[in-house]
C-alpha positions in Angstrom: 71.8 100.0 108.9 74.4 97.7 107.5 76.0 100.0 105.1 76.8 103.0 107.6 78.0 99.9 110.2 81.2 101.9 110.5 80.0 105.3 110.6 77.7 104.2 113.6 80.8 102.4 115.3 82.5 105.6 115.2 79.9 107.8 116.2 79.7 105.3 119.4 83.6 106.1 120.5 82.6 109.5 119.7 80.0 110.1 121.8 82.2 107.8 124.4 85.6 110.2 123.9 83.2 113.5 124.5 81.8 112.4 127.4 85.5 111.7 128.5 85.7 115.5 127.8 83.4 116.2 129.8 84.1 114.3 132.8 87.7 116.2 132.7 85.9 119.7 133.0 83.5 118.5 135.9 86.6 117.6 137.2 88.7 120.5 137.0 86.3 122.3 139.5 87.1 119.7 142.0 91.1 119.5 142.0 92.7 122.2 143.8 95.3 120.4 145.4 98.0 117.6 144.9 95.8 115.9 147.4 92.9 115.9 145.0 95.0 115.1 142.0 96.9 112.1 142.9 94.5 110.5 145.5 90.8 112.4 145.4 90.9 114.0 148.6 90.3 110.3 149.8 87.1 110.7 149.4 85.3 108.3 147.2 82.2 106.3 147.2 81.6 102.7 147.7 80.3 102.2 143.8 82.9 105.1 142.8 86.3 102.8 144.0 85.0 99.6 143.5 84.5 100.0 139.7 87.5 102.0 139.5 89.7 99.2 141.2 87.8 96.7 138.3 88.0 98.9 135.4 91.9 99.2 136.6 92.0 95.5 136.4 90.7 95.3 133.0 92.7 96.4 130.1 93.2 96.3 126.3 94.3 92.8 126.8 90.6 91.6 128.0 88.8 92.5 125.0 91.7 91.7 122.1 93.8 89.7 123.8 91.5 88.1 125.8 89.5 86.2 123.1 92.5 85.7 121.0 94.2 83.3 124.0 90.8 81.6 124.2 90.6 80.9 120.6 94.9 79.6 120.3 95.0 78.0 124.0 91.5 76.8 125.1 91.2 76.7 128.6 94.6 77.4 129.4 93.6 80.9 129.2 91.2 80.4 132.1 94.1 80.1 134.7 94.9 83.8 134.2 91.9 85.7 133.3 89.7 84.3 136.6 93.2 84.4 138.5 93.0 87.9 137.9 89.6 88.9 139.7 90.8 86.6 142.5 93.8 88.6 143.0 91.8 91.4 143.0 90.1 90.4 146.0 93.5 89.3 147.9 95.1 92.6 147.2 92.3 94.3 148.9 92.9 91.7 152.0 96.5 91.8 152.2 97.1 95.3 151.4 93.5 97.3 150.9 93.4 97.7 155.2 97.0 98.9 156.2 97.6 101.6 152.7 94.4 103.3 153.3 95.9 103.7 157.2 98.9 104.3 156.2 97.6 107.3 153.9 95.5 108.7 157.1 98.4 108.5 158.9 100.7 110.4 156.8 99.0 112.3 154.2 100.6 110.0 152.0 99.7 111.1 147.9 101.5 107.6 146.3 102.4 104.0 146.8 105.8 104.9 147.2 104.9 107.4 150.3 103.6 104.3 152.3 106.3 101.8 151.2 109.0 105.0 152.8 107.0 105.6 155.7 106.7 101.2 156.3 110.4 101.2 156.0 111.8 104.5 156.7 113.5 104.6 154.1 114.3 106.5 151.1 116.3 104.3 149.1 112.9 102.3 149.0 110.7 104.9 148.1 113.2 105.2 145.2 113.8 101.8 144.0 109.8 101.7 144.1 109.3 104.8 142.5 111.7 103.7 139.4 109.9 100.1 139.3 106.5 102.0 138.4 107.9 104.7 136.1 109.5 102.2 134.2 106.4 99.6 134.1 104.2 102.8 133.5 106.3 104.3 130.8 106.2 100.4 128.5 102.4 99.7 129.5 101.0 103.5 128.8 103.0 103.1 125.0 100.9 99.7 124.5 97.7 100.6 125.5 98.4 104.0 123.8 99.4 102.0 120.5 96.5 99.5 120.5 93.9 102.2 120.8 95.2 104.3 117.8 95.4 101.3 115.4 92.0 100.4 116.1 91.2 104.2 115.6 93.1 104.0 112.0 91.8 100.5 111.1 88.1 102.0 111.8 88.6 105.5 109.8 90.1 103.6 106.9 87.5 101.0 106.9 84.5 103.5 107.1 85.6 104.9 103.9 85.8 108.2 105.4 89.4 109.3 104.8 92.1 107.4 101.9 94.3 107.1 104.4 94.7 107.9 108.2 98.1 108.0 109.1 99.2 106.5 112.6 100.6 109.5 114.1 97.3 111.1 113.4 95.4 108.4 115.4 98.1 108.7 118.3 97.7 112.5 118.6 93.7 112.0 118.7 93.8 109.7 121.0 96.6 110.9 123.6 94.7 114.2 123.8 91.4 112.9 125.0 93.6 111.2 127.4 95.7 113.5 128.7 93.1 116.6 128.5 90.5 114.8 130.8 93.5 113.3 133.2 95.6 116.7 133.2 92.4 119.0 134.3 91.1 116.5 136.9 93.7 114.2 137.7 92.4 111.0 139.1 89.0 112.2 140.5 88.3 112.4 136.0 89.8 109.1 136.3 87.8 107.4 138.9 84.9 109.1 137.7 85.5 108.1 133.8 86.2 104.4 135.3 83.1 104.3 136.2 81.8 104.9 132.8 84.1 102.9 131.2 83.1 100.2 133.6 79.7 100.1 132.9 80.2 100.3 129.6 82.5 97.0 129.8 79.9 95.0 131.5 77.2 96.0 129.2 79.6 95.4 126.0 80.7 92.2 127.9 76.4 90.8 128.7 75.8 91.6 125.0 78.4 89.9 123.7 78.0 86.9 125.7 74.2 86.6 124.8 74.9 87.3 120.6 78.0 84.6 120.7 76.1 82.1 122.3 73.4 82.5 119.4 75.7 82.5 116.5 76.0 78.9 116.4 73.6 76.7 116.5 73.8 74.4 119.6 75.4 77.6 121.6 78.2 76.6 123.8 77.5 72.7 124.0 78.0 72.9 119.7 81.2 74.8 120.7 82.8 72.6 122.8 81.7 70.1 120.7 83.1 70.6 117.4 86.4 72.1 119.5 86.8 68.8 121.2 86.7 66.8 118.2 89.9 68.6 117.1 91.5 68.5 119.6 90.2 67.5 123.3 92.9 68.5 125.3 91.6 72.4 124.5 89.1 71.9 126.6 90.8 69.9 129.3 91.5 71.9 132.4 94.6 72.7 131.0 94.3 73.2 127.6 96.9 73.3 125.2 99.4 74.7 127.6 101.1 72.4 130.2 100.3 72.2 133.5 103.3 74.3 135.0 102.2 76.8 132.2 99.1 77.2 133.9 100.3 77.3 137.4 102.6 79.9 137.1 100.1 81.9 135.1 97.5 81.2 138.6 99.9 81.7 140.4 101.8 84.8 138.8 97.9 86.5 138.3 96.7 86.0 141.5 99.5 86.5 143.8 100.8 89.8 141.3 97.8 91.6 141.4 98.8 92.4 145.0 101.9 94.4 143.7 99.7 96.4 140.6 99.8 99.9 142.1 97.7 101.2 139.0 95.2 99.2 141.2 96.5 99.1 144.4 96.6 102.7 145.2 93.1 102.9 144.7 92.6 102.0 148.1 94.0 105.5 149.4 90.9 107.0 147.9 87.7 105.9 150.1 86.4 107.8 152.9 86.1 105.1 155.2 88.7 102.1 156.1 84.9 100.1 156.8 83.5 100.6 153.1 86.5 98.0 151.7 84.2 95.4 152.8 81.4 96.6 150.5 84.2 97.6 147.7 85.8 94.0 147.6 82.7 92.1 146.2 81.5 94.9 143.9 84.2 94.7 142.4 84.8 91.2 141.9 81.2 90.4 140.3 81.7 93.5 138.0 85.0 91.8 136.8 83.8 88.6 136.5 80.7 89.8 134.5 83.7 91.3 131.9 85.8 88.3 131.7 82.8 86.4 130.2 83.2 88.7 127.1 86.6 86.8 126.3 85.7 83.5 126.5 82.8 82.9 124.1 83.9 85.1 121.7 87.5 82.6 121.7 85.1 79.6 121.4 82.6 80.5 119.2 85.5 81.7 116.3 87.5 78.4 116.7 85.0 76.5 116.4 83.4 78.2 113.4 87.1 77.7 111.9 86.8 73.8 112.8 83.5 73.5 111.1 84.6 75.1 107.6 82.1 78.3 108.6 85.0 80.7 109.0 88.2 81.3 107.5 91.8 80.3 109.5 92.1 83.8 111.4 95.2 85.6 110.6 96.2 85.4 114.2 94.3 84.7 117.1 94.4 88.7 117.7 91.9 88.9 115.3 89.3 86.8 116.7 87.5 90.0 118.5 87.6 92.1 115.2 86.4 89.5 112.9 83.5 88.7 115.4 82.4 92.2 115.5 82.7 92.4 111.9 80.8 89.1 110.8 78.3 88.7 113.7 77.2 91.4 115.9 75.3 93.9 114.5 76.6 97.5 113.7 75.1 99.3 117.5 76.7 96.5 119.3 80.0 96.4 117.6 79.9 100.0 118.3 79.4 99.5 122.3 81.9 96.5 122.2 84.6 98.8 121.0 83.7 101.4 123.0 84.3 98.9 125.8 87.7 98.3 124.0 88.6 102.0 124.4 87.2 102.0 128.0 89.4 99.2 128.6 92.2 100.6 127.2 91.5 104.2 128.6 90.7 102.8 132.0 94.3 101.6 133.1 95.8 104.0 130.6 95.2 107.3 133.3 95.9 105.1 136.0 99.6 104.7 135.0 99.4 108.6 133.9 98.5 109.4 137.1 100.9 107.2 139.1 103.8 107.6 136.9 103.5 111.8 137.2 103.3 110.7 141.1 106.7 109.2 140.8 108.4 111.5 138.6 107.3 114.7 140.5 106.4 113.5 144.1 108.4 110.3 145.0 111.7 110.8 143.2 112.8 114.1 144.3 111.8 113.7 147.6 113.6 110.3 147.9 116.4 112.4 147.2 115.8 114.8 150.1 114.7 117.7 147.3 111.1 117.8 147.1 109.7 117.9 151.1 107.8 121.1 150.1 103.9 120.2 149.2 103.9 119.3 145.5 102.8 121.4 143.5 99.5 120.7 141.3 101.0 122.5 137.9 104.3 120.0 138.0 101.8 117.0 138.2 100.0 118.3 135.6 103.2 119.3 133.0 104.5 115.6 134.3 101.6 113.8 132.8 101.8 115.6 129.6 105.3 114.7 129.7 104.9 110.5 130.3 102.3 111.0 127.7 104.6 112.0 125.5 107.1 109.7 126.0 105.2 106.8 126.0 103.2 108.1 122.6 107.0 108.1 121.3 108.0 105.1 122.7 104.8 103.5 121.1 105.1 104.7 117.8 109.1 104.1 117.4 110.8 102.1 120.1 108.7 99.1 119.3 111.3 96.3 120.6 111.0 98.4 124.1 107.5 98.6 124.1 107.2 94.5 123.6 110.0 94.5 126.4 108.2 96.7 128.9 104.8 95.9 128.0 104.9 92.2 127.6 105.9 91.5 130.9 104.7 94.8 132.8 102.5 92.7 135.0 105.5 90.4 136.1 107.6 93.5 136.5 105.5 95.0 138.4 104.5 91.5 140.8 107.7 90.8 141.3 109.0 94.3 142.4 106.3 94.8 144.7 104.5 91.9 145.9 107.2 91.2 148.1 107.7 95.1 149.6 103.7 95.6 150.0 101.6 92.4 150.3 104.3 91.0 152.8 105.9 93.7 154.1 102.8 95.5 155.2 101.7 92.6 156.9 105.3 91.3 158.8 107.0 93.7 160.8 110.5 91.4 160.6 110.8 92.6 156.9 113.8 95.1 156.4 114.4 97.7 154.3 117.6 95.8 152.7 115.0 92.9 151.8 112.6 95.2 149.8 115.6 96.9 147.8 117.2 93.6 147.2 113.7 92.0 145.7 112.9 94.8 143.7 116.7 95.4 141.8 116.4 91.2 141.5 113.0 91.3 139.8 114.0 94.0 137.7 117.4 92.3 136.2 115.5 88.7 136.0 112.6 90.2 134.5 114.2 91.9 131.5 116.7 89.8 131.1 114.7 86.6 130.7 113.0 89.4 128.1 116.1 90.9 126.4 117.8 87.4 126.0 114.7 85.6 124.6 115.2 83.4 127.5 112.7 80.6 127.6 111.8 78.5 130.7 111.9 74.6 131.2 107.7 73.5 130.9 106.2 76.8 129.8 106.7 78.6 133.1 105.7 81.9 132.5 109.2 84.7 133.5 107.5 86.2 135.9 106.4 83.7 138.0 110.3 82.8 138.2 111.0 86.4 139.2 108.4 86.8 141.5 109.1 83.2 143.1 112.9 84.6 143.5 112.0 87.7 144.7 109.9 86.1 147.5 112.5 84.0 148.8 115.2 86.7 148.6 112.6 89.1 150.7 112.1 86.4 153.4 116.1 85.2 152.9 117.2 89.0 153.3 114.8 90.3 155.8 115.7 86.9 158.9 119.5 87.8 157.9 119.3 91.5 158.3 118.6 94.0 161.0 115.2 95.7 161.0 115.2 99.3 161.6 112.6 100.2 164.4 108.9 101.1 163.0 107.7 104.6 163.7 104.8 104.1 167.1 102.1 104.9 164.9 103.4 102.3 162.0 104.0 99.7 164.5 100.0 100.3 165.6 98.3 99.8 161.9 100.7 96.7 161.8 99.2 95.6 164.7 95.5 95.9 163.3 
């Protein structure tokens, strides 16, 4: 089996992309509206939205990045991966209830739709709209980007082709992704997040179970030879500081209230009753995942520490070399099929909400677009964004560390304030929710553009969502609310 290891991996993400494919044509038979393209008719299953609100949750960053922090920081990395499942669950508290509501109420197809009709307001919808298209356009080009190297890395190592080159691997992959997410818009999505999901927590059980036996002593000879190095790395904070690790909890838990690759995935169910079933599905599924980043971490350090591995080139490649040295050809090719599911999974979310905001939410915010949108523009829109983020990937790469680095702060800070608070406090102004979401914006890529860094490790977008908190609450007691609509006013009352 050993010598076709990389013709089998392959032939895994094959069979993974085809059933992609496939999902897309099912698909196609269901969308026949804007309705069904941006939101699915609103009518999805318990199972259906809670593994698509996980598998949203999960990216590229869980299964590369994720053991890769593990193996350089120790437990510091713990304050933001388990941070985010938590704020998984608070999002669906603060926010889950009223947007679902709001989307009965007023047919609403986006994030942006709600936040207007909250604060009857346009220039909102707008300043909300350009927050997500410019997040979406910076975190689509990463996740595009990390899955074609891995495509070329795999193709050049199976021997199959001398050379692959990267546009190749771009092309391949951006048309899986934009063929299944152009014919069935987010009902392919949700329906490939399930896949994808399931295909995570299996790749994430097996590897927990193959790390653990890779060393003798499992995770007590880990910590072990890892403590004897340097015992801090296992402290409760690692090798970070403490303020580093707060404002990572804090930045994790509290943002993934303003993620609306996530968030919007509660205007999709049928019933406002099943987000009590949705909530803990979704957390166990996630937590199940995040156990494939933290042995994998371990188990390489410490192999490093004992003189049974090689210094990695960079902590990045602690997943690869894992995969490569230790798991056996069939389970390296489900792990990286969970890496492309990862990827994939929050990769036609932004697709999807980013065509919402170019097509649905900017033109209207501008008066020009009250007509029912049509389902060909969201489609040609998602081509476009794919496009331009394929571009933006494969060229721009100082933009793409701008945007994607901190496209979880950016998106926090913008909308944490306008939707986990907002829909829950009826004193909150219109003039408040511009305000935090142009402050976030600047702070954010500034702190970015200017290599800015911050006293103590505090991570930029905790600064920027801290600011953008108090300016919301600042603005909103100095300004004058506009009166809520009667049937607003009545879900805020809920």
């Amino acid at each position: 089996m050993e010598p076709y290891r990389y013709t089998i991996i392959l032939g895994c993400i094959g069979v993974y992309m085809l059933l992609c494919v496939g999902v897309g044509i099912w698909a196609l038979r269901r969308t026949k509206s804007a309705k069904d393209f941006f939101v699915a008719g609103r009518r999805l299953g318990i199972l259906v939205t809670s593994i698509a609100i996980f598998s949203s949750l999960i990216s590229g960053f869980t299964f590369v990045g994720g053991p890769g922090l593990v193996y350089r920081m120790g437990m510091s990395s713990m304050w933001m991966l388990y941070a985010g499942i938590i704020g998984g669950c608070l999002s669906a508290v603060l926010v889950g209830k009223r947007l679902r509501l709001f989307a009965e109420l007023r047919e609403t197809l986006s994030l942006p739709d709600a936040v207007a009709a909250r604060y009857n307001s346009e220039t909102t919808r707008f300043l909300t709209a350009v927050a997500i298209l410019l997040g979406v356009v910076g975190y689509l080009a990463v996740q595009i980007l990390a899955m074609s190297l891995v495509l070329q890395s795999l193709l050049q190592r199976s021997e199959l082709v001398a050379a692959v080159p990267l546009e190749i691997c771009v092309l391949a992959a951006c048309a899986v992704l934009v063929f299944y997410c152009t014919t069935g818009g987010i009902i392919a999505s949700v329906y490939t997040d399930l896949v994808q999901g399931l295909v995570m927590v299996v790749a994430a059980a097996l590897v927990y179970f193959t790390a653990r036996a890779s060393l003798g002593g499992g995770f007590t000879a880990m910590t072990d030879a890892i403590m004897s190095d340097d015992r801090e790395t296992m402290g409760p904070w690692g090798s970070a500081s403490m303020l580093c690790g707060l404002s990572w909890l804090f930045l994790f838990m509290v943002g993934a209230c303003g993620q609306p690759h996530v968030i919007t995935k509660h205007m999709m169910f049928r019933r406002v009753g099943d987000l009590k079933w949705i909530i803990p599905i979704s957390i166990v599924a996630g937590m199940i995942t995040v156990l494939l980043t933290v042995p994998i971490g371990m188990l390489m350090r410490a192999l490093v520490l004992t003189g049974a591995q090689p210094e990695l080139a960079s902590p990045d490649a602690a997943a690869p070399v894992f995969l490569q040295a230790f798991a056996n050809p069939v389970l390296a090719g489900v792990v990286l099929a969970g890496l492309f599911a990862a990827i994939m999974s929050s990769a036609d979310s932004f697709l999807n909400i980013g065509a919402a905001a170019l097509v649905h939410d900017i033109p209207r915010a501008f008066g020009a677009g009250k007509a029912a949108t049509k389902l060909r523009n969201a489609r040609l829109a998602t081509v476009a964004i794919a496009i331009t983020a394929a571009l933006v990937g494969l060229y721009w790469g100082d933009l793409v560390a701008l945007l994607g680095a901190f496209g979880w702060g950016t998106f926090a800070a913008a909308l944490v304030p306008v939707v986990a608070i907002g829909f829950n406090w009826k004193r909150a102004t219109a003039a408040a929710a511009n305000t935090a979401i142009i402050f976030s914006l600047v702070v954010n890529f500034g702190i970015k553009l200017f290599s800015i860094e911050l006293p103590g490790g505090i991570d930029g977008g905790a600064l920027a969502l801290t600011g953008s908190l108090a300016l919301f609450f600042v603005v909103s007691m100095l300004s004058k609310p506009r009166p809520l609509d009667a049937d607003i006013d009545a879900v805020m009352d809920l």
